[in-house]
Backbone bond lengths (Angstrom), bond angles and torsions (degrees), N, CA, C in turn:
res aa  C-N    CA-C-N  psi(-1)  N-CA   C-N-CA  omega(-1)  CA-C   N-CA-C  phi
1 X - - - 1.446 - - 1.521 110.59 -
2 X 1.249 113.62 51.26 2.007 107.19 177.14 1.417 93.58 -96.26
3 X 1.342 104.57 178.76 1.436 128.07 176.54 1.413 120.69 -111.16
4 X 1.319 143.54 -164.31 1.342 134.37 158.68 1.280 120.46 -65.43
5 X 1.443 115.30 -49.48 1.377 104.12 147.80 1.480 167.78 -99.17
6 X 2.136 91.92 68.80 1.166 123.20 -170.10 1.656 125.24 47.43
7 X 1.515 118.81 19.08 1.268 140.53 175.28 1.477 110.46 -69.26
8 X 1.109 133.35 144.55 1.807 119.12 161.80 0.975 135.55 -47.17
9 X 1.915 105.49 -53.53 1.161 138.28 -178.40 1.265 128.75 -126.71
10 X 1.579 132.01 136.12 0.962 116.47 176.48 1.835 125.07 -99.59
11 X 0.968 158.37 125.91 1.855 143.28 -153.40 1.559 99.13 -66.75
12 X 0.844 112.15 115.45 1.644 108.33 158.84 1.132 128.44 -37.93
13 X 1.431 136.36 158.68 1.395 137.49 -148.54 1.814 109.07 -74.84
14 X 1.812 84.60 -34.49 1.594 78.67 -174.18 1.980 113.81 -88.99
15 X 1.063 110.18 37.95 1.250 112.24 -172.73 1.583 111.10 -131.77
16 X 2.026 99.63 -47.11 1.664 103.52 -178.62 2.182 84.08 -65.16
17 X 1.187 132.76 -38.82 1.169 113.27 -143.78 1.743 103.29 -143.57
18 X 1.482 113.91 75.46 1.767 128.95 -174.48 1.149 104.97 -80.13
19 X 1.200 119.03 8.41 1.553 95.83 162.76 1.523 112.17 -120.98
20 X 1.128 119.02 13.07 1.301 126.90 -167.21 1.586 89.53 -101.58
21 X 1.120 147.22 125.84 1.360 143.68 171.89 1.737 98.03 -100.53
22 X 1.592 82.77 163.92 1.672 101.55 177.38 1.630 114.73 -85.85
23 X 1.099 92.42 127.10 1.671 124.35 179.52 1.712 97.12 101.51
24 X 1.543 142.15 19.00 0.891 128.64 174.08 1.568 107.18 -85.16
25 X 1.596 99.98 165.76 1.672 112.73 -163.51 1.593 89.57 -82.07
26 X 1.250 130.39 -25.17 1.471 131.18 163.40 1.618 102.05 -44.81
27 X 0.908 127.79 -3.40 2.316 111.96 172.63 1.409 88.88 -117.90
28 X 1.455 147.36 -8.94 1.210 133.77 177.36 1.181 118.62 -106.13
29 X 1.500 109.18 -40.91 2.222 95.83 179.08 1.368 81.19 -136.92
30 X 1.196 142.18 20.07 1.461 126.93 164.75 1.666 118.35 -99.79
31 X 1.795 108.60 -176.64 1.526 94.02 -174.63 1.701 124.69 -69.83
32 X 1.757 103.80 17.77 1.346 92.98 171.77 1.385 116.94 -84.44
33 X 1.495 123.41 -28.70 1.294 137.14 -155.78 1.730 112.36 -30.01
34 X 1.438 88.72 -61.95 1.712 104.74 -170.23 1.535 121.55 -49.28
35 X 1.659 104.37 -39.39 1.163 119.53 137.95 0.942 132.58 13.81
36 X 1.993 78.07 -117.47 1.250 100.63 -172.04 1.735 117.18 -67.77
37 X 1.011 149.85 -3.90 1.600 174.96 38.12 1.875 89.47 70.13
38 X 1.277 108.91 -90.70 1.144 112.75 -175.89 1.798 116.54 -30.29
39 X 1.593 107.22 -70.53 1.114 107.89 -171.13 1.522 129.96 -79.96
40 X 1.252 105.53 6.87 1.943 113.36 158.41 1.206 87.55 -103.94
41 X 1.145 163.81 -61.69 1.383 125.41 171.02 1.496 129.50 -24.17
42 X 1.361 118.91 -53.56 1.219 130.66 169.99 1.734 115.80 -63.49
43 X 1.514 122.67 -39.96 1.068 120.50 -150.90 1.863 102.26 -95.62
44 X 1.777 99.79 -11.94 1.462 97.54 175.01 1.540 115.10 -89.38
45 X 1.161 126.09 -19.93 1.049 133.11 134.26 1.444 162.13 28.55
46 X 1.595 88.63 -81.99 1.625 123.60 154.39 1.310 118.90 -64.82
47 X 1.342 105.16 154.90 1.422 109.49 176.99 1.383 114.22 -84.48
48 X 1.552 101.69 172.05 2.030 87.77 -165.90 1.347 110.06 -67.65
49 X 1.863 142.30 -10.35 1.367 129.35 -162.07 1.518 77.14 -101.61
50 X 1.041 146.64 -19.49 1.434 138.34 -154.57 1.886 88.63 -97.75
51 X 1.155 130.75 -18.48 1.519 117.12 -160.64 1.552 85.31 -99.51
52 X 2.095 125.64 -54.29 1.497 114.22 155.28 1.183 124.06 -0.86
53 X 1.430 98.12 -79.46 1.569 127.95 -148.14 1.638 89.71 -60.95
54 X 1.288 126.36 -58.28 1.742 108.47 179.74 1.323 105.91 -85.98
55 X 1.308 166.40 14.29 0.871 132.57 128.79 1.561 131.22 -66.95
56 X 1.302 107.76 -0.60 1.854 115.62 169.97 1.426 85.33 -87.43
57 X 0.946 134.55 -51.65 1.474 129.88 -177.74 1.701 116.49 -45.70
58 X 1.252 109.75 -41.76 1.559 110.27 -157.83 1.821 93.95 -142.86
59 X 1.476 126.54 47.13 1.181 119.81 163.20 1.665 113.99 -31.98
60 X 1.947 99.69 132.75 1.028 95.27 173.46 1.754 118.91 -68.04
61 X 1.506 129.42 168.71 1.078 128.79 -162.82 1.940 108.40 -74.90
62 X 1.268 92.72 -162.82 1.919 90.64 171.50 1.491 121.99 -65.00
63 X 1.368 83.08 -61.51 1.861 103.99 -175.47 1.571 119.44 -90.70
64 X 1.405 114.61 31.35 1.874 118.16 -171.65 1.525 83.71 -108.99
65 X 1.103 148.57 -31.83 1.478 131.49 153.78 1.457 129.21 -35.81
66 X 0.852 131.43 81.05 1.378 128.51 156.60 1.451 129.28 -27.16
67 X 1.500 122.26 102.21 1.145 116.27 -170.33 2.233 125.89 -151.98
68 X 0.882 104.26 -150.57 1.654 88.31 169.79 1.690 114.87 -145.29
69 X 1.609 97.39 47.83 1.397 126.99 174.88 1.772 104.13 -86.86
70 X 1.583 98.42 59.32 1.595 84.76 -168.87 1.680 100.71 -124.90
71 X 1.530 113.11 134.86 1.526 112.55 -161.63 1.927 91.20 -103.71
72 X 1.001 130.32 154.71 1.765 128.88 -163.88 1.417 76.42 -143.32
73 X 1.599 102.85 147.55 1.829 122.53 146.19 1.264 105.99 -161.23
74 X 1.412 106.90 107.41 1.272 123.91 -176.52 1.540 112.00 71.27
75 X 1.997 119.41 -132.83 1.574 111.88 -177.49 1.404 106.06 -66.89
76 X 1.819 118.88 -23.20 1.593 124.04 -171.93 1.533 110.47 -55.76
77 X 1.176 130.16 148.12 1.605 136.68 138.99 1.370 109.08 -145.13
78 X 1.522 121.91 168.01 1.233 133.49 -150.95 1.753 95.67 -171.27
79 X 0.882 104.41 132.05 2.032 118.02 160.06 2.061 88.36 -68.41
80 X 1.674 66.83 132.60 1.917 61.64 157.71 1.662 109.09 -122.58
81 X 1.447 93.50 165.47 1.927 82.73 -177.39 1.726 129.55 -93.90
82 X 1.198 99.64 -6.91 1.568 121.08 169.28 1.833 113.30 -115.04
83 X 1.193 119.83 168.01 1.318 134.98 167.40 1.723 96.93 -39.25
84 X 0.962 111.90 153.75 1.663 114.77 149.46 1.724 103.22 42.66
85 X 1.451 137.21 7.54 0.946 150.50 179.45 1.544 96.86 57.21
86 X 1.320 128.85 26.00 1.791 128.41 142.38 1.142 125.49 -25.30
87 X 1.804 133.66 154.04 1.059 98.30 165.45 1.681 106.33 -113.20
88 X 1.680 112.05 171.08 1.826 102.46 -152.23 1.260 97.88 -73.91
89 X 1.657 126.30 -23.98 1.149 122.50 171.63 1.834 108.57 -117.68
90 X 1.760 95.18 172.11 1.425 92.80 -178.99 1.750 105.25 -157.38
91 X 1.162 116.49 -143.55 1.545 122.20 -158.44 1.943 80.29 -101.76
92 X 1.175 130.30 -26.46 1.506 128.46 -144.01 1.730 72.71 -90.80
93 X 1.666 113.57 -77.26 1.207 93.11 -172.93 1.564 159.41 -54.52
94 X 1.718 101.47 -2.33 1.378 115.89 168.67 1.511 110.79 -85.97
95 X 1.446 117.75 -44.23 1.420 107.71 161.28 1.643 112.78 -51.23
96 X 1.054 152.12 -46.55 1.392 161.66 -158.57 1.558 102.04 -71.70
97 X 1.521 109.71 -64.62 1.424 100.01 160.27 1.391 137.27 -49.82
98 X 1.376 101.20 -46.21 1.529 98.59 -177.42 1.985 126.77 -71.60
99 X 1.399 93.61 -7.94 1.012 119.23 161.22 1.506 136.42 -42.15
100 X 1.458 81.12 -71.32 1.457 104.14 174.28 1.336 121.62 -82.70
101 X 1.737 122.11 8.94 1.229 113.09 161.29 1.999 95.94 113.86
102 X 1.304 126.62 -30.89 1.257 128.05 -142.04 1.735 91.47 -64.63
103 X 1.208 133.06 136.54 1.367 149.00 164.23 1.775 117.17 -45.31
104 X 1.463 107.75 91.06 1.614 102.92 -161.91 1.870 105.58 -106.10
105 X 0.787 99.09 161.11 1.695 108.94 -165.40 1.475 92.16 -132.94
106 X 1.509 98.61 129.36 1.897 106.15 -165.83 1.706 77.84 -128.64
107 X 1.548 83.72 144.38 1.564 103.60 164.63 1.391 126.52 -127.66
108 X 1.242 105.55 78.77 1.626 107.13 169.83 1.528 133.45 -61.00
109 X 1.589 96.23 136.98 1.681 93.23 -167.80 1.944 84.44 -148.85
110 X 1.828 99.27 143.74 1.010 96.77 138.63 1.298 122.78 -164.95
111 X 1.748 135.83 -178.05 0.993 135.25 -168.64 1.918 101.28 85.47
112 X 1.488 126.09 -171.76 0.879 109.02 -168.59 2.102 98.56 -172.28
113 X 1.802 97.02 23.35 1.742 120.44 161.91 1.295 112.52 -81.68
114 X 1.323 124.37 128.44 1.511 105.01 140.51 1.480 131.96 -56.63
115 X 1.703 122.90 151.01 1.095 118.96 -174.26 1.773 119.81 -36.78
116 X 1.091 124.09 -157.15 1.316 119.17 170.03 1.456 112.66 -91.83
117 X 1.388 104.83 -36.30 1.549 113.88 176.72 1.670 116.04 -70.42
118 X 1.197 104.71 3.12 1.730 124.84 173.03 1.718 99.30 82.27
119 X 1.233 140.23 33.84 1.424 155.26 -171.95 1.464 99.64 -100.15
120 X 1.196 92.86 119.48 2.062 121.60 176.40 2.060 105.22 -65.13
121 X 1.148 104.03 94.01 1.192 107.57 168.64 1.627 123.99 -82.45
122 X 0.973 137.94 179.57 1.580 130.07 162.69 1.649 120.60 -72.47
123 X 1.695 100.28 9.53 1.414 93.61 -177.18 1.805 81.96 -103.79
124 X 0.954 130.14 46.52 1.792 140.05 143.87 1.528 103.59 -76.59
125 X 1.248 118.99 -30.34 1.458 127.54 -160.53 1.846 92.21 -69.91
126 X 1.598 128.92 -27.76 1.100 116.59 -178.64 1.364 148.55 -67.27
127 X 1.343 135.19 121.24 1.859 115.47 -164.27 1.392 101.18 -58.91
128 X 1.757 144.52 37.18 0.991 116.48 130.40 1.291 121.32 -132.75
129 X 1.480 95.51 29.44 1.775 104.64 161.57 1.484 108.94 -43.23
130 X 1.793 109.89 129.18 1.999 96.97 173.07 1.376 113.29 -78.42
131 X 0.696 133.58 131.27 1.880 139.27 164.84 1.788 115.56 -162.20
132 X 0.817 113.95 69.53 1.381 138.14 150.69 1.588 106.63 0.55
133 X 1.582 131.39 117.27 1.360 161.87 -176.71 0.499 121.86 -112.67
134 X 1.531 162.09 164.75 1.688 141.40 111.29 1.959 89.76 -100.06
135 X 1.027 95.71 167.49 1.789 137.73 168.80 1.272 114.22 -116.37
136 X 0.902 151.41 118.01 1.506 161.45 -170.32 1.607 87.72 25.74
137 X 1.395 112.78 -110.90 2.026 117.61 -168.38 1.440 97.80 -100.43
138 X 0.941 127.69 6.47 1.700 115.46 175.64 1.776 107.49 -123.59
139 X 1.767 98.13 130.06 1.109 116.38 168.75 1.239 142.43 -125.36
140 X 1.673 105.01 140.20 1.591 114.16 -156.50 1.689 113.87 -97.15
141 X 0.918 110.37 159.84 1.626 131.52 170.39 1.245 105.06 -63.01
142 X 1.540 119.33 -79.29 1.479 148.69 -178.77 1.012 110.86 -141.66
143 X 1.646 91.77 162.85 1.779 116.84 -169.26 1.704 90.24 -46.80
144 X 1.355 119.83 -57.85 1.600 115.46 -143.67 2.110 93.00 -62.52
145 X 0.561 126.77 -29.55 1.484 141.05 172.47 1.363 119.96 -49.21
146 X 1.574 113.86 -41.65 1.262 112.97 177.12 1.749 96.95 -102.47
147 X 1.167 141.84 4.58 1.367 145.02 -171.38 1.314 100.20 -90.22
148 X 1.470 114.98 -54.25 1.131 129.28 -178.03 1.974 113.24 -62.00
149 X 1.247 92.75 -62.19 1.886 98.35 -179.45 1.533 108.39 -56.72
150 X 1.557 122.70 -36.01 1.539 110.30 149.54 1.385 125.18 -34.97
151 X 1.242 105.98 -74.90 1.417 104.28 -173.21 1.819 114.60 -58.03
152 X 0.912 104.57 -20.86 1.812 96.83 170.74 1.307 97.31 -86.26
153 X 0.934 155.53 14.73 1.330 155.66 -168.67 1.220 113.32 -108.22
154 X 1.749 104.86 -55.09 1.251 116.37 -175.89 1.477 123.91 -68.98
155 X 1.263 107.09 -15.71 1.829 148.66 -157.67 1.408 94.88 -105.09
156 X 1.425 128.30 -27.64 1.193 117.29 -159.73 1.366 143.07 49.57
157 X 1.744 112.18 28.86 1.199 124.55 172.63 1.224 108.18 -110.10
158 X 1.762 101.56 93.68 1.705 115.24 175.50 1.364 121.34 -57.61
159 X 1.979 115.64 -29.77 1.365 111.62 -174.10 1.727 104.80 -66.82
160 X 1.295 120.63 -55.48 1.590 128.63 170.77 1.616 90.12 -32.97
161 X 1.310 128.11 -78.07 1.485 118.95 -145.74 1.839 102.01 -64.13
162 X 0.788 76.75 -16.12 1.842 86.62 -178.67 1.724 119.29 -72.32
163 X 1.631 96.98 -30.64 1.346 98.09 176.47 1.375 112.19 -86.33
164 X 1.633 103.31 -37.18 2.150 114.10 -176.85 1.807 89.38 -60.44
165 X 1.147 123.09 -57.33 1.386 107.02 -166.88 1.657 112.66 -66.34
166 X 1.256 135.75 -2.79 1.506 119.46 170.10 1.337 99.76 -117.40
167 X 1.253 136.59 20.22 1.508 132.90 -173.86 2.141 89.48 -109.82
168 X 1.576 97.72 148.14 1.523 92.32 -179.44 1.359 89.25 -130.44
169 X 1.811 135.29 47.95 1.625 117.68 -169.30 1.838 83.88 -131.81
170 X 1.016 134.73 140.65 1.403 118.25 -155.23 1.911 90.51 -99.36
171 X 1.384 109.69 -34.41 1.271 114.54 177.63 1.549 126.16 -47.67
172 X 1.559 111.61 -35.40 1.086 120.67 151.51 1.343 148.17 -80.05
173 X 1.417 109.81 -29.02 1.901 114.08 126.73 1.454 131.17 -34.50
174 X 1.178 104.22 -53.51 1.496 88.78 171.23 1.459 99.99 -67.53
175 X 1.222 133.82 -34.04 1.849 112.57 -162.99 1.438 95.00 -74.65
176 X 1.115 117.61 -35.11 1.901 110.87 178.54 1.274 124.71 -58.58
177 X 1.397 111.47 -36.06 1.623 129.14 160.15 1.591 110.38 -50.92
178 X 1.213 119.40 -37.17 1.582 118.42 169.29 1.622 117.19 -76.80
179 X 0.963 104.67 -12.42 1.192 109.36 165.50 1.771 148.54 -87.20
180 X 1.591 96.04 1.66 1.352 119.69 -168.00 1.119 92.25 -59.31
181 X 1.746 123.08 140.67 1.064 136.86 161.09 1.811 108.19 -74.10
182 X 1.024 110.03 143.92 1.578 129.93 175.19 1.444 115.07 48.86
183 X 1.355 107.76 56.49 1.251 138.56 -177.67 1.533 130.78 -52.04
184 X 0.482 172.77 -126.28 2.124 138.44 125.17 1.868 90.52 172.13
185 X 1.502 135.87 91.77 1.288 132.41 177.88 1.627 113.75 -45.64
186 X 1.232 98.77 -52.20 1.467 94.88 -175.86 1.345 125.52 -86.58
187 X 1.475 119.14 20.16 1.636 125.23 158.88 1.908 95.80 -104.14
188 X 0.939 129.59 -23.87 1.488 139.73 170.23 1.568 101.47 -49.13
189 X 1.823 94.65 -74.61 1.424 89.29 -174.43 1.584 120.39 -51.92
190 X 1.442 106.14 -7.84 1.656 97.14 -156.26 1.931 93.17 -85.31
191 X 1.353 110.91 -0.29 1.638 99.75 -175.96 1.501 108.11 -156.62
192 X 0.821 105.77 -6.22 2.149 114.23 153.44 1.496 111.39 -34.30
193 X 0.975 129.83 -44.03 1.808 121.78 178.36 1.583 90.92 -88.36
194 X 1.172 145.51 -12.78 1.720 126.79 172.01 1.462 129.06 -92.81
């Protein structure tokens, strides 16, 4: 499994380059091209247990499938990542498991600082852990940041999304998120896990 330049491996597309999504014009005339060029060259290549063997390694992500899992309300649409934008798990199935005995591993976390010594605790696990994203051309602080500018999005209240996107305090994102004009729970629920 080397590359041209005698490397083992090469990162898959969605890893050397997460903000570039699949089917974007960024893998065709943008700076992914060369890339992505390079490594299907490389990746056709391999033999078939060797092409396996890294994709158990480097599963592609949720949404790098191309598909017509797409939930619309109004100008909004979104891929969703489950059926019906469900989510695959829920509150029914951890009671259900735990039920039946199955061996569960809980991960408690809280707060959402790194240590003092700047050390990644499991309170990273929080939507207002900071770590900086983009999504196609817009970029977020934290998860709770882009959760929130969805939902004004979906709502179509640009002034709200206008404030979550220049605000960097997540506490006040969420209060702006309560604030979406024309708010509707049960079109929420219908795409809140996507």
């Amino acid at each position: 499994m080397r590359n041209k330049n005698d490397n083992q491996l090469m990162a898959p597309l969605w890893l050397m380059y997460p903000n570039i999504s699949n089917g974007s014009i960024g893998w065709r005339m943008g700076y992914g091209e060369g890339y992505a060029m390079d490594f299907y060259l490389w990746f056709d290549n391999l033999k078939e247990d060797e092409k396996k063997n890294y994709m158990e390694m480097f599963p592609k992500p949720k949404r790098w499938e191309i598909d017509d899992s797409i939930y619309q309300h109004n100008d909004y649409w979104t891929y969703t990542w489950q059926k019906d934008g469900k989510p695959e798990y829920d509150l029914n199935n951890l009671i259900s498991d735990y039920k039946s005995g199955k061996n569960l591993e809980y991960i408690y976390f809280w707060g959402h600082h790194p240590k003092k010594d700047g050390g990644i605790t499991k309170s990273c696990f929080s939507q207002w852990w900071k770590s900086s994203f983009d999504v196609g051309h817009a970029k977020y602080l934290f998860m709770e940041q882009y959760m929130m500018a969805e939902k004004a999005r979906l709502f179509g209240d640009k002034e709200i999304e206008g404030k979550i996107m220049s605000c960097n305090n997540p506490n006040e994102i969420k209060g702006l998120g309560r604030k979406v004009r024309g708010f509707d729970e049960n079109i929420w629920n219908n795409i809140k896990y996507s």
